[in-house]
C-alpha positions as CSV (number, residue, x, y, z in Angstrom):
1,X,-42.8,-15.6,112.0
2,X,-43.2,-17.8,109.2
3,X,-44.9,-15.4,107.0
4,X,-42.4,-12.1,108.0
5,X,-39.5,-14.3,106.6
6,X,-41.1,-15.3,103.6
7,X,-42.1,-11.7,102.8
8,X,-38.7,-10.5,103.0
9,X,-37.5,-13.0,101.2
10,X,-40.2,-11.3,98.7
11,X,-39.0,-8.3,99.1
12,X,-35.2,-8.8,98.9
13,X,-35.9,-11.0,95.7
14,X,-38.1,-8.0,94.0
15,X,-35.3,-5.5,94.7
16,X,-32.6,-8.0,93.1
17,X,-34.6,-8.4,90.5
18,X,-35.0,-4.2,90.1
19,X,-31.2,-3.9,90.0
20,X,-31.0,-6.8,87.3
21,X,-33.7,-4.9,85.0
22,X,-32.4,-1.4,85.6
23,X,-29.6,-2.9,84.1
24,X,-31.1,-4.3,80.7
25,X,-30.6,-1.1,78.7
26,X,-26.5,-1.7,78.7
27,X,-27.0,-5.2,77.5
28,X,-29.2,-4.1,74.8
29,X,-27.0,-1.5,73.7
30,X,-24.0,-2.8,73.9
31,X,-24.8,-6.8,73.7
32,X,-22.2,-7.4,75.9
33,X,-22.1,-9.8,78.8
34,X,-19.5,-8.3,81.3
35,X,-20.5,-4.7,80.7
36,X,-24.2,-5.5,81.8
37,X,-23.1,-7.3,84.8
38,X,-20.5,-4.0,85.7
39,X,-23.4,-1.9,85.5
40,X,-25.7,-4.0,87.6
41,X,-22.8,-4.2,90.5
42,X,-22.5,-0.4,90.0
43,X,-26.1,0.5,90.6
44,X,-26.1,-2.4,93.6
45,X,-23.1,0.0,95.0
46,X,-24.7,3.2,94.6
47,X,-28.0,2.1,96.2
48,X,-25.9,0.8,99.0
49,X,-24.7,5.4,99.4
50,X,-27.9,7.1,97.9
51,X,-26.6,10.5,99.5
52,X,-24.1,10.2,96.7
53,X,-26.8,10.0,93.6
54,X,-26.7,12.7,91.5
55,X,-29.9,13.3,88.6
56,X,-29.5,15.8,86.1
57,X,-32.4,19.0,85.9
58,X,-31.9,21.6,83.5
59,X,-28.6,20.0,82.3
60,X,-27.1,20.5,85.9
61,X,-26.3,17.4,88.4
62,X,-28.5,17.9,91.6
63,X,-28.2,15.9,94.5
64,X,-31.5,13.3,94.2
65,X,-31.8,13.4,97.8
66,X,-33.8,15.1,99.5
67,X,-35.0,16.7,96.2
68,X,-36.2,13.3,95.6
69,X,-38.9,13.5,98.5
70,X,-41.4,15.1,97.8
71,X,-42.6,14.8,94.5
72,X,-42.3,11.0,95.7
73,X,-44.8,11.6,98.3
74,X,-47.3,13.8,95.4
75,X,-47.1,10.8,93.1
76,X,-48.2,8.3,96.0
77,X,-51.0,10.3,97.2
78,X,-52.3,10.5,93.8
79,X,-51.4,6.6,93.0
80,X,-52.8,5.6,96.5
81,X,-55.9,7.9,96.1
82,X,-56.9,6.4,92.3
83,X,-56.7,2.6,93.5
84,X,-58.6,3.1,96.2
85,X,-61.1,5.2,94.7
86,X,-61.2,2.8,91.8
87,X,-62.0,-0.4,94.0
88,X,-64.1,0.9,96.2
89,X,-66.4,2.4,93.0
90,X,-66.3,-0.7,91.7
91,X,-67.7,-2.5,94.4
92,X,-70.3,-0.1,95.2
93,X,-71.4,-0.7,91.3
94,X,-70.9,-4.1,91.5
95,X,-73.1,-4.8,94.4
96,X,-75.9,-2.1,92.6
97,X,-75.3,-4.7,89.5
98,X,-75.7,-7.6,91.3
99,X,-79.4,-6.6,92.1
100,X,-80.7,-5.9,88.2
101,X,-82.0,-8.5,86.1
102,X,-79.8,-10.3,83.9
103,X,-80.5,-8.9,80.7
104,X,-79.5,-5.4,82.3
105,X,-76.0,-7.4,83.9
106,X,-75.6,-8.4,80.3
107,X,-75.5,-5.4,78.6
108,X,-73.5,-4.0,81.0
109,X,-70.4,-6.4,80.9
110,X,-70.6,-6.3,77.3
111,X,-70.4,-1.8,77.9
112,X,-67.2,-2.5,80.3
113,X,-65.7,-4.9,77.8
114,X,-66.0,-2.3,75.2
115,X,-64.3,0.5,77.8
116,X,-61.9,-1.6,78.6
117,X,-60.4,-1.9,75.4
118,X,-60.0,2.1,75.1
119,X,-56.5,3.3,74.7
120,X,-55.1,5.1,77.9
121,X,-54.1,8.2,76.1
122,X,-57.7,8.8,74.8
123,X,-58.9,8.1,78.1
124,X,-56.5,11.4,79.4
125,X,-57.6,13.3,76.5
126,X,-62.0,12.9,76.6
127,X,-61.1,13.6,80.4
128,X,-59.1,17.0,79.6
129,X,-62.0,17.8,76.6
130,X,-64.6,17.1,79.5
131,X,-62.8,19.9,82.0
132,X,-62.7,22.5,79.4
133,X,-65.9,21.9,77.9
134,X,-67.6,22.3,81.8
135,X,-65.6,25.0,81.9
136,X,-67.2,26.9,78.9
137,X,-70.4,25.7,79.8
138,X,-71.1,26.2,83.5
139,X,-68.1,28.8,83.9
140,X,-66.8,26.3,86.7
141,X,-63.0,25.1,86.7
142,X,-63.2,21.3,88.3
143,X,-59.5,21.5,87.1
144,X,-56.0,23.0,86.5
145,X,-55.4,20.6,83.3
146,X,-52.0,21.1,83.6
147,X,-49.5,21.6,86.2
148,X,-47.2,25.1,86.1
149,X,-43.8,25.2,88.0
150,X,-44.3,24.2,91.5
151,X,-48.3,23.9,91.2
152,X,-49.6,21.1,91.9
153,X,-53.0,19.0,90.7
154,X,-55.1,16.3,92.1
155,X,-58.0,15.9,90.6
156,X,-57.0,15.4,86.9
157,X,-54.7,13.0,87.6
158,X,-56.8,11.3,90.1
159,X,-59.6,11.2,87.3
160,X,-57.5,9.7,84.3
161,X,-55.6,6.9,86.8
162,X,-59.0,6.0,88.0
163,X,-61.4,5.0,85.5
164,X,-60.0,2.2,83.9
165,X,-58.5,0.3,86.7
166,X,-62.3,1.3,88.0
167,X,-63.6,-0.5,84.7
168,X,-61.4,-3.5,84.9
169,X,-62.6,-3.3,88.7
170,X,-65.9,-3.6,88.3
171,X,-66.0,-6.0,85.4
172,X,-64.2,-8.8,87.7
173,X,-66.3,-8.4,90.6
174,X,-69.4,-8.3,88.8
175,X,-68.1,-11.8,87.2
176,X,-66.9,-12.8,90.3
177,X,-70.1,-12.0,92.2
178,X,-72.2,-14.0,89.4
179,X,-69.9,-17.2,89.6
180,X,-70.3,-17.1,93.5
181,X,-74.1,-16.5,93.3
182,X,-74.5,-19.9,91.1
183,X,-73.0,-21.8,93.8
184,X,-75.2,-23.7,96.3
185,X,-74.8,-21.5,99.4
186,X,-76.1,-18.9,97.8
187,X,-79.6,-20.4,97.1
188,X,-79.8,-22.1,100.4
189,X,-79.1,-18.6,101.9
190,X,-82.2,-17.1,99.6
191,X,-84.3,-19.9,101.0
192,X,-83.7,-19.5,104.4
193,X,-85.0,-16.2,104.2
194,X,-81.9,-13.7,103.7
195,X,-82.4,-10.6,101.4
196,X,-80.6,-10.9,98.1
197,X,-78.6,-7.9,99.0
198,X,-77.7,-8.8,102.5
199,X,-75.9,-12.1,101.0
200,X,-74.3,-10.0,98.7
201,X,-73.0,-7.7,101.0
202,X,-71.8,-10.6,103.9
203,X,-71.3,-13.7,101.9
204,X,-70.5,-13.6,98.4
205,X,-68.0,-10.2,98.7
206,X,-66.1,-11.9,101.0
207,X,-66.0,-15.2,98.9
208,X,-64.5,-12.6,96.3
209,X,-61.6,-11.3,98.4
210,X,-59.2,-13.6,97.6
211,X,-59.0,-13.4,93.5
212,X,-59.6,-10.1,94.0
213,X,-56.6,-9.3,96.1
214,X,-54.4,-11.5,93.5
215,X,-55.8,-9.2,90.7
216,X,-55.4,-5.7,92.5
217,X,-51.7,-6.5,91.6
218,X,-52.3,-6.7,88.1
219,X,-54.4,-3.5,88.0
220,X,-51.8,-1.7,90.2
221,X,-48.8,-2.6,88.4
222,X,-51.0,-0.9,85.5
223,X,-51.9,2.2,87.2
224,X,-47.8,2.4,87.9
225,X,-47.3,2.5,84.0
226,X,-50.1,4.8,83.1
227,X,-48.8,7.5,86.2
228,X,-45.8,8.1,84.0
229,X,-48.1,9.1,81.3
230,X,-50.3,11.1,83.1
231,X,-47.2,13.1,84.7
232,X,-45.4,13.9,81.5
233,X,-49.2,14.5,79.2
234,X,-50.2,17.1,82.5
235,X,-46.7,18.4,83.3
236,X,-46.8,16.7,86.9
237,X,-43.3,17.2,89.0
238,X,-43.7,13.5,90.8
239,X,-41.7,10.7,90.7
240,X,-41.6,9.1,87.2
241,X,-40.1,12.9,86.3
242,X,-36.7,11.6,87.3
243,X,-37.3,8.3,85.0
244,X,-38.0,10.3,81.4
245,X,-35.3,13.5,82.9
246,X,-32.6,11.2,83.4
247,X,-32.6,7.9,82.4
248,X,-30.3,6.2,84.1
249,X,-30.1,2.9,85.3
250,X,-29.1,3.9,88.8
251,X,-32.1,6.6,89.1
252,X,-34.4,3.8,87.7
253,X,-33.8,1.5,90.2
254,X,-34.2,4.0,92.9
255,X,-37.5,4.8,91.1
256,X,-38.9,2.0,90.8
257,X,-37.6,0.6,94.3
258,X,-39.3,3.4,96.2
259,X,-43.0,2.8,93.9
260,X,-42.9,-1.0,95.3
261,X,-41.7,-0.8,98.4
262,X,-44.9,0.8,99.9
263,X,-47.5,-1.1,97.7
264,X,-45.4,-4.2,98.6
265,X,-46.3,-3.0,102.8
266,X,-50.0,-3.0,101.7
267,X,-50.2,-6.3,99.9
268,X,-47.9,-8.0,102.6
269,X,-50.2,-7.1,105.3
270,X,-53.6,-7.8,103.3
271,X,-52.2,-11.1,102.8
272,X,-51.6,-11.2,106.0
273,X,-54.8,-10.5,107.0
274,X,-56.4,-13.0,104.7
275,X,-54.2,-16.1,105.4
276,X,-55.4,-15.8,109.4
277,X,-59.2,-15.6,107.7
278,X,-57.9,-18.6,105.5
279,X,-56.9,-20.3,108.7
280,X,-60.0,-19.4,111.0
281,X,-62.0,-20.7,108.1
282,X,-60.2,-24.0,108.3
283,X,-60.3,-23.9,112.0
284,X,-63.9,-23.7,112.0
């Protein structure tokens, strides 16, 4: 019960703080105290009656709801499908890393630390180039790169919001996995006869969990940033249309609201999850 109250505590206290940010761009226009605080009760009111929120398409006011639906839904299952992909990549390279000598280990954190330090927009654009250049080659389309009217593309987007949170990914668990194989279990596992691979797999990925969980925030606040990019570079109707279309604060919050609140499920219950692991850990 403990941990329910403290999460909605979380939650209420990351919505507050939504309202108080949607409202920045008054103060920094106008510099002025009392305005910012009208416009941060304003957008608190109108979040309180969102059948009353307008957003404006084609210089015409629309009601945001229900048009607001489903390109919400399109931008989570390509959000949701690229962190999922990403860590679960990254582990399967991790644990293939794990196993080469560490000369091979070496030159391939120094590869990812390189990759890492890509811009995101020439990311997008070597993974366009890459499409159309299959394309001339092989004759074979992997992908619309670009979205037409009510068309709608996966595996573009998928592809750019993927690699680097993959990169950053794989980096940290290969580190990760490295400090956890220097520790003492580790070689007391090896000499008791387990395969390297099998202690890899059972021991030292679940030693792993809990910085990795902590750092899946970071990487998915990131992937949140890059999806408006990847939106507006491939002409995707999703959610972060309504953030560059109409910029107001009131539409922001509503934005940015409905992008945490289902990530903020996920984390809630892994952590969850973990503290009872935490616990029987203790117990035991």
């Amino acid at each position: 019960m403990a941990i329910v109250r403290k999460m909605l505590i979380q939650f209420m206290l990351t919505v507050v703080s939504i309202i108080l940010i949607s409202g920045l761009p008054v103060l920094f226009l106008t510099k002025s105290l009392p305005l910012y605080w009208g416009k941060v009760k304003e957008v608190g009111t109108s979040l309180l009656h969102p059948g009353h929120l307008e957003y404006i398409r084609y210089k015409h006011s629309r009601s945001l709801f229900p048009d607001f639906v489903d390109p919400y839904f399109y931008s989570l299952t390509i959000l949701l499908t690229s962190f999922i992909l990403a860590f679960f990549l990254a582990q399967l390279l991790a644990w293939l890393t794990m196993i080469l000598p560490e000369q091979i280990r070496a030159a391939i954190k120094n590869l990812l630390t390189l990759l890492e330090s890509l811009p995101d927009l020439l990311v997008f654009a070597l993974v366009q180039i890459f499409i159309v250049f299959f394309y001339k080659q092989t004759n074979i389309l992997l992908s619309d790169v670009a979205s037409v009217g009510e068309q709608r593309i996966y595996v573009i987007p998928i592809m750019c919001l993927t690699i680097l949170p993959l990169i950053y990914f794989y980096k940290m668990m290969v580190l990760l996995s490295e400090e956890e194989s220097r520790k003492p279990y580790f070689e007391f596992s090896r000499a008791k006869g387990l395969r390297k691979i099998y202690v890899l797999l059972f021991h030292v990925t679940r030693n792993t969990h809990e910085t990795l969980f902590h750092f899946s925030k970071t990487v998915l606040w990131f992937m949140i940033s890059n999806l408006l990019i990847v939106e507006w570079i491939f002409n995707i109707n999703g959610i972060t249309y309504y953030l560059y279309s109409d910029f107001r604060p009131e539409i922001m919050a509503v934005v940015l609201i409905f992008l945490a609140f289902p990530f903020f499920v996920f984390f809630a219950f892994l952590e969850f999850l973990l503290s009872i692991r935490i616990r029987q850990a203790v117990g035991a």
